[in-house]
Structures are given as C-alpha cells and as structure tokens.
C-alpha positions as CSV (number, residue, x, y, z in Angstrom):
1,X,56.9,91.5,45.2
2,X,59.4,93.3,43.1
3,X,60.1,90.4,40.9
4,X,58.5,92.5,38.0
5,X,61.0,95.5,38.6
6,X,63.6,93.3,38.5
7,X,62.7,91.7,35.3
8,X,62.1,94.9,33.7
9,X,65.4,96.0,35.2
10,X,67.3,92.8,33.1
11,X,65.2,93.3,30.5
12,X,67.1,96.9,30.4
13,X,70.3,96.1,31.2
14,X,70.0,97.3,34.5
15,X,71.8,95.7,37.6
16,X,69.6,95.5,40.8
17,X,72.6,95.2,42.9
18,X,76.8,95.9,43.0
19,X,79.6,95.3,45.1
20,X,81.2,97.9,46.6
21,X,84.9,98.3,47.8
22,X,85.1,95.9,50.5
23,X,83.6,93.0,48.1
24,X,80.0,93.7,50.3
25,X,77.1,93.0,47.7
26,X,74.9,96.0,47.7
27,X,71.3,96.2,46.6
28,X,69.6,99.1,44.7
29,X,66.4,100.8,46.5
30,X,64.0,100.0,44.0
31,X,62.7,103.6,44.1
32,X,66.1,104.2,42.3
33,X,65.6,101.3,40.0
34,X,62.2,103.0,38.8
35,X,63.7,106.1,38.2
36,X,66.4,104.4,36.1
37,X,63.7,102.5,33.9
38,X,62.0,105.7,33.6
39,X,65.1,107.1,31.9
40,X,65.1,104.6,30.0
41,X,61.5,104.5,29.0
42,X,59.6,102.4,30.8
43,X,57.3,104.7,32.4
44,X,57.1,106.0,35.9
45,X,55.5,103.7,37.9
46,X,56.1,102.5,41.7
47,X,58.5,100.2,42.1
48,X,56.0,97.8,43.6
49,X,53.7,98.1,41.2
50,X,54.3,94.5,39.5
51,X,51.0,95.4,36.6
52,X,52.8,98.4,34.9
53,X,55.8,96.4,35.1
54,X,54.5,93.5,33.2
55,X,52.4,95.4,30.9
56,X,56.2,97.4,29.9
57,X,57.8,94.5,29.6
58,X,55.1,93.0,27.4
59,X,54.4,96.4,25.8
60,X,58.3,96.0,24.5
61,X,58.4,92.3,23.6
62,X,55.4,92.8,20.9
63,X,57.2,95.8,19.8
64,X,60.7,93.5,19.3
65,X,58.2,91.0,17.9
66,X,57.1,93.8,14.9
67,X,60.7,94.7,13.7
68,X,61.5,92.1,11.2
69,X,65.4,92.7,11.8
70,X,67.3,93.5,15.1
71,X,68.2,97.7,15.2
72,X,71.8,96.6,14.9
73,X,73.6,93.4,14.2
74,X,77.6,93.0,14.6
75,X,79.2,90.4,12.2
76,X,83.1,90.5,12.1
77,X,84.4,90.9,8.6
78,X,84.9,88.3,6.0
79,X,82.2,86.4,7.8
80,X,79.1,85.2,6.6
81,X,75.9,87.8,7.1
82,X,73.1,85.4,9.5
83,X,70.7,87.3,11.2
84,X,67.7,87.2,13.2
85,X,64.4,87.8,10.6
86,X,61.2,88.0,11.8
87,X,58.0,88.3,9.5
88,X,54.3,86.5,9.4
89,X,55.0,83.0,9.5
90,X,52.7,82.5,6.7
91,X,55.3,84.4,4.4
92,X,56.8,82.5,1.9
93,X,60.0,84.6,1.1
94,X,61.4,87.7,1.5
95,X,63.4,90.2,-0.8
96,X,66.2,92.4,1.1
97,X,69.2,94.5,-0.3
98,X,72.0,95.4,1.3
99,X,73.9,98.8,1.2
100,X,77.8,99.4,2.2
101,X,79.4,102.3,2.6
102,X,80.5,103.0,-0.8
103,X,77.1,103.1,-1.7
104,X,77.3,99.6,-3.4
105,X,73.8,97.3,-3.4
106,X,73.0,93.9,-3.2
107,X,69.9,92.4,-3.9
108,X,68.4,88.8,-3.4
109,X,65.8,86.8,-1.9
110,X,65.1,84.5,1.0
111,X,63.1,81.0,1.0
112,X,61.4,81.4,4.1
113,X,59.7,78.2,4.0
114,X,63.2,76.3,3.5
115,X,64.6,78.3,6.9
116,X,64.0,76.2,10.3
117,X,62.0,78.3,12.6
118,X,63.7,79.2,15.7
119,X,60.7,80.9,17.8
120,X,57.2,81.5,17.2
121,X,54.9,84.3,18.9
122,X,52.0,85.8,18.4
123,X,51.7,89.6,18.6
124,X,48.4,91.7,17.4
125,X,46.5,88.4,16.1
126,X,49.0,87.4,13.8
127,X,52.0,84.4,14.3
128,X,55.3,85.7,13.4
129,X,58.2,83.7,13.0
130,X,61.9,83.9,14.1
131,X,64.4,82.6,11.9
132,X,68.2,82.7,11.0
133,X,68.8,83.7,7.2
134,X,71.9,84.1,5.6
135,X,72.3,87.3,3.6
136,X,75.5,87.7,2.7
137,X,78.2,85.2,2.4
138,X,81.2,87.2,3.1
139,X,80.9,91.3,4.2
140,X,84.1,93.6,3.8
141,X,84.5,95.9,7.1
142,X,82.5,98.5,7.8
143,X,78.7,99.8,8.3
144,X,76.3,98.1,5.9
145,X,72.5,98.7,5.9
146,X,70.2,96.0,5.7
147,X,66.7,96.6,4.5
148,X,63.6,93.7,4.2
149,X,61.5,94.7,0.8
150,X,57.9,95.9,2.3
151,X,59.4,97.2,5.6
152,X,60.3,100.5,5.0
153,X,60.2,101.7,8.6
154,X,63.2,99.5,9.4
C-alpha cells in the first residue's frame, strides 16, 4: 500500500527506516515521510495515496528525461570528461563547449550516431536517447561549465 511512498522516498534520497542506539531498526510513520517529500517537492499528498505518488515520480523522470546533461557531473582531474547526454534519438550530432574557470573555451562536436545507446525512453511523443560521450580528454581541477549548442536552458 505504501510501496509508492517508498519509491518516491528512494527516488529522493530519503530513508524509510533507521537504527537507533540499541541496533533496533526503526520505521518512519509515513505521515512524516510525506512531509519530507513535500520539502522536497513532491507535493503534499497522503502517504497512502499511491496515484499522486506515481504521477510525482513520473512527473520527475520525464523531466530528467528533458535535460540533455545531468545538473552536475563530478570527474576527478586529469581524467577524461564522459558524461551522460541525452537528446532526440533521431539527432545526428551535437555541438557543446566547455568553459573553466579562467574563462577559457573549448569547442567541438559529438557523432551521435557513432555513440552506443545506453537507454531509450520516450517522454512528450518524442524518443530520446541516453548515451555516454566523451568531451574532454583530460580536465585540470576545478568547476567547468558544460553547455549542449541549442539548449540554452541547461
């Protein structure tokens, strides 16, 4: 019955249960678990209420589905830039440049077609793909911003 909570609560990062002092494993109300998904945007709904649930959980997969690149992306440095892309799986390649901290650009361009898909889904009527492109072969430390040409919201 409150499978749905509990998925939207992993989905989160929320546990559903702890141990306590004595080693005891402890479960969370589920009015509690709500609350904390509320906090953390999924609506106020009842915790039994397994539609509102599902419709959150699938409300926020589409929307991960959209973003062509993850929010952020940790890569230790001197190692090669791969990250998650997603975009229309009828694209053929993609354009991106990437900005350090000093300011300093690259540019280039991805072969979509040559990439091995890793996922496929469909959000909004259109099949988007999931693959693994390598961007960069070596990054210096530091905070770098990654931007796909056409996708300025990202």
């Amino acid at each position: 019955m409150l499978e749905a909570l509990h998925q939207a609560c992993l989905r989160a990062g929320i546990a559903t249960y702890y141990h306590d002092v004595w080693g005891r494993r402890v479960e969370v109300a589920p009015v509690q678990l709500a609350a904390l998904l509320a906090e953390f945007g999924f609506g106020s709904h009842a915790p039994d209420d397994a539609l509102a649930w599902e419709a959150q959980l699938s409300a926020r997969e589409a929307a991960q589905w959209r973003r062509a690149l993850p929010p952020v992306h940790l890569v230790q440095a001197g190692e090669p830039l791969r990250v998650p892309l997603r975009l229309a799986a009828d694209v053929p390649r993609a354009d991106w440049s990437l900005t350090d901290e000093q300011g300093e650009v690259r540019r280039g361009s991805i072969a979509l077609d040559s990439l091995a898909e890793r996922e496929r889904r469909e959000v909004d009527g259109q099949w988007i793909a999931e693959r693994i492109a390598t961007i960069a072969e070596a990054l210096p430390m530091g905070y770098h911003r990654l931007r796909i040409e056409g996708r300025p919201e990202e």
